[in-house]
C-alpha positions, 0 to 999 in steps of 0.5 A: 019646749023652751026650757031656759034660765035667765042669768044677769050681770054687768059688763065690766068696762062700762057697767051696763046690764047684761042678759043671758039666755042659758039651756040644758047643752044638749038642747038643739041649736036651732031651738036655742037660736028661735027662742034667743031671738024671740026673747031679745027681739033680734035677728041672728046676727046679733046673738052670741052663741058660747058655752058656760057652767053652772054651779049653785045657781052660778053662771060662769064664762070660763070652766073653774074646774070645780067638781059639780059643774054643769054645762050649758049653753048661753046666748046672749044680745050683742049689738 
């Protein structure tokens, strides 16, 4: 079962894309981290694991403290 969205975004220093992996946060770590490889094609030492929210199809980074927010987890390549 690999329920997952994904999000894109540019870094801000060098505008290069970015790709982000997002799940429902109570889905196992071991499942986020098989399918983050598989999609990305890396070994896991270059993903990223963090938390995020999501709102009107919106990723955030950081909590904005708005109501609706919902929690995710978000994986994404790094090098």
């Amino acid at each position: 079962m690999n329920d997952f969205d994904i999000y894109e975004g540019r870094t801000a220093k060098q505008n290069r894309k970015k790709t982000y992996l997002v799940f429902p946060f109570e889905t196992d770590i071991k499942e986020v981290v098989t399918t983050a490889k598989r999609h990305f094609r890396c070994t896991a030492g270059h993903l990223n694991l963090m938390m995020g929210w999501v709102m009107n199809d919106e990723l955030y980074l950081e909590n904005p403290h708005k109501r609706g927010m919902k929690l995710v987890a978000i994986a994404t390549y790094i090098f």
